[in-house]
C-alpha positions, 0 to 999 in steps of 0.5 A: 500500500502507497502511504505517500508520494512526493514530487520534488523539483530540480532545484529541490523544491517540494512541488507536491507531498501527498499522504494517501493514509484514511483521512480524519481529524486525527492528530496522528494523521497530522503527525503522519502526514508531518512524518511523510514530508521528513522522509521527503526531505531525508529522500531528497538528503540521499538524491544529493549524497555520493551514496546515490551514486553508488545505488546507481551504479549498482542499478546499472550493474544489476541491469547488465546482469539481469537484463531488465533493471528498475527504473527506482532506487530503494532509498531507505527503510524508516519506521516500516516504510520503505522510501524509493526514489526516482530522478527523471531526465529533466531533474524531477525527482518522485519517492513514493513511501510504501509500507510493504515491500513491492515487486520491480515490476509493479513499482516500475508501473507506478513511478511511470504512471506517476510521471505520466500525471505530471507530464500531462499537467505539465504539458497542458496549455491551460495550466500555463505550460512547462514555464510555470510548472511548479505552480501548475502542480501545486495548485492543479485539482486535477493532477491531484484527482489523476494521482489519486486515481493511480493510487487507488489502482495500485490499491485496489489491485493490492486487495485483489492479490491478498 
């Protein structure tokens, strides 16, 4: 099950950080969704350490043994959450915190769909276009509605496996 998932610009700027827990007026909701936004931040720390580098090469290594390698780096395991991460090509990095361990397969699935969502909105001409990007995200109840929509997907099909 997806607990969160966090888009993080460029420049390191958090664009969209998400918790997908029940919702409720729960002060440990609060602190959960608080917890989720420091395992960004601490996702973030692991993208710009030299440790990185050596997950990627490990990534590359793997791929040419195995043939297929996943496009995510398992980052992290804090308090039963395990935090993969993904940088794409123009910078963007998605981490997606997961409270089971996921196959390469259907993790691969979602960091693209993922990226899928925010391509559409970025790409949108009416949402102001690549330029301003970062306020595109933030305030798009659509990209929201997309992600939430993956979410449940990926969720449902959990409770189809169990």
């Amino acid at each position: 099950m997806v607990s969160f998932i966090s888009l993080i610009s460029r420049s390191d700027k958090p664009l969209y950080i998400q918790s997908f827990l029940p919702t409720s007026n729960d002060p440990a909701t609060a602190n959960e969704f608080l917890k989720f936004n420091f395992l960004s931040h601490m996702g973030l720390d692991v993208f710009s350490s030299p440790t990185s580098l050596t997950l990627r090469e490990q990534q590359q290594q793997h791929q040419k043994n195995q043939g297929v390698a996943p496009i995510y780096l398992l980052l992290f395991i804090h308090d039963g959450i395990s935090v993969y991460g993904y940088e794409t090509n123009n910078g963007l990095k998605i981490l997606v915190g997961s409270e089971a361990p996921e196959t390469t397969d259907r993790l691969n699935q979602l960091f693209l769909k993922i990226h899928k969502c925010y391509l559409r909105a970025v790409c949108n001409p009416f949402n102001g276009g690549v330029e301003d990007a970062d306020e595109s995200i933030e305030n798009s109840a659509t990209f929201d509605r997309n992600l939430k929509q993956v979410v449940a997907q990926w969720s449902s099909h959990d409770a189809e496996a169990d």
